[in-house]
N, C-alpha and C positions, 0 to 999 in steps of 0.2 A: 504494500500500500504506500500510499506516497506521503511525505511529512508536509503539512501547510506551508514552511518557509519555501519547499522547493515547487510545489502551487504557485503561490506567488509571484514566483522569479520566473516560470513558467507565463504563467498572466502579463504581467509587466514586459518582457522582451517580445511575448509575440501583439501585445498592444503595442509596443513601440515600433514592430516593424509594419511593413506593406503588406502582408499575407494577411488574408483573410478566413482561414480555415488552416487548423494545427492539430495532428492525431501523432500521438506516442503512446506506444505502448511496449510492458516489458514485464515479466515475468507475470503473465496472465493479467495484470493490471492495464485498461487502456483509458486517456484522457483524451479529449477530442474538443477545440475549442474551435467555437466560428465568432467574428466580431463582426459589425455592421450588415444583419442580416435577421431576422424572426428569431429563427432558434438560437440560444447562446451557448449552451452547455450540454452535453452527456457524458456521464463518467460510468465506467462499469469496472470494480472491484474484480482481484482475482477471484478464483472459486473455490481456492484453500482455503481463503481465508471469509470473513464474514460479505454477505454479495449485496451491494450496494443497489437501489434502485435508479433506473435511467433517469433523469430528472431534466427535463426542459423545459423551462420562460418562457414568455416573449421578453425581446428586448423592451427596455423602460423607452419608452416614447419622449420623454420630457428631457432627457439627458442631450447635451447640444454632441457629445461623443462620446456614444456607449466604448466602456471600457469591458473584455471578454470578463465571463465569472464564471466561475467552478463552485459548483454544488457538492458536496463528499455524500450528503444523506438529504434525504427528502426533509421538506423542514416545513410542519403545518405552521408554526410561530409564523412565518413569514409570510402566509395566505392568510391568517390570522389581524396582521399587522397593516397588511393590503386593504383591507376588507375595511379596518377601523378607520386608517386613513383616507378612505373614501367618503366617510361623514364629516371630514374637518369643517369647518367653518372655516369661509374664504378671508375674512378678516383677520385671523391668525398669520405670523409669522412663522416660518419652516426654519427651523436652523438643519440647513444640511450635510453629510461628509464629502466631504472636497475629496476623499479618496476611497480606495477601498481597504479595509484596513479591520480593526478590533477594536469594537467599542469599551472604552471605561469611563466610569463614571465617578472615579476617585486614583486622587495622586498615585497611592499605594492600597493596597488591599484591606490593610485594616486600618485607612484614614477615613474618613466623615465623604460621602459624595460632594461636589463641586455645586452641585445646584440643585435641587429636591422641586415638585410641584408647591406652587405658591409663593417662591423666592423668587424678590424684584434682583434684575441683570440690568446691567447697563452694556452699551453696546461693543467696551474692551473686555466683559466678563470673561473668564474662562469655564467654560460650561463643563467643560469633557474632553479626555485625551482619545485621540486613535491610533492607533500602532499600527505600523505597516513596515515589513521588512526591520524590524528591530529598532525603526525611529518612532517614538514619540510623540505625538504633533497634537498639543495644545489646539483645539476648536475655540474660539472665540462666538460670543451671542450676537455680536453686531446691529444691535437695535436693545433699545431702552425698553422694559417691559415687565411680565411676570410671568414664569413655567406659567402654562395651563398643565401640558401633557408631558410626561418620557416616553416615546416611539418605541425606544428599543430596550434588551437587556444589558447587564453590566455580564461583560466577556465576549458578547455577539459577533459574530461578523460585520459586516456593512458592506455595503458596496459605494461605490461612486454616486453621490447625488440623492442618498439614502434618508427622507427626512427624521431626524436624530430625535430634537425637541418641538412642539407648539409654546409659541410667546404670544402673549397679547400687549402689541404694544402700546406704549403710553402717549 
């Protein structure tokens, strides 16, 4: 089976090149990415080991440049999450991930989260970190306002353009 950093780096060089469809496969494991096209992803697990289901999207519509994404397991949270984000109120503000990366919602693991529902931000707050390839990267709120909503979990994936928080701003 494949470890997420080497996913990633996978994601990342074939979003960075001209290709638009990428199949590797090796020891019974195969990953298959297509970027700028309907389907995004299918992965299929070896058959030693535990066998993953096919999993395919649509690409997100809204993204100005869908970036490829890899699925490892079916994940209802995330048609879950689809589904909620479809009743936003348009008056809200989206804070979104600028990458695709690992949501957290606190410095360290057994620190206090950055922003909770109901806590006013101002538009330098730092809401939440996302981790991508072993960097870091501080999300800032950029607009003045109060949590309504948290979108996602703490440890989550995310993708590119993935809305994180709801703010109502002031």
């Amino acid at each position: 089976m494949f470890k997420v950093q080497e996913l990633r780096e996978i994601i990342k060089l074939v979003d960075a090149s001209s290709i638009d469809e990428f199949v590797y496969e090796h020891d019974g494991a195969k990953i298959k990415l297509k970027k700028n096209i309907e389907v995004v992803t299918e992965v299929v697990a070896a058959p030693k080991a535990q066998v993953a289901p096919v999993v395919q999207q649509p690409a997100p519509v809204a993204a100005p440049t869908p970036a490829p994404v890899v699925e490892v397991t079916a994940a209802p949270k995330a048609e879950e999450n689809k589904a909620a984000q479809t009743n936003v109120d348009e008056s809200l503000h989206k804070i979104t991930s600028p990458m695709v990366g690992t949501f957290y919602q606190s410095p360290s693991p057994d620190a206090a989260p950055y922003v909770k529902v109901g806590d006013s931000v101002g538009d330098e707050s730092i809401v939440c970190i996302v981790e991508a390839m072993k960097l870091f990267n501080e999300i800032e709120a950029e607009v003045k306002g109060q949590i309504v909503e948290v979108l996602v979990k703490d440890g989550q994936l995310v993708e590119y353009g993935q809305p994180l928080f709801l703010v109502k701003p002031e």
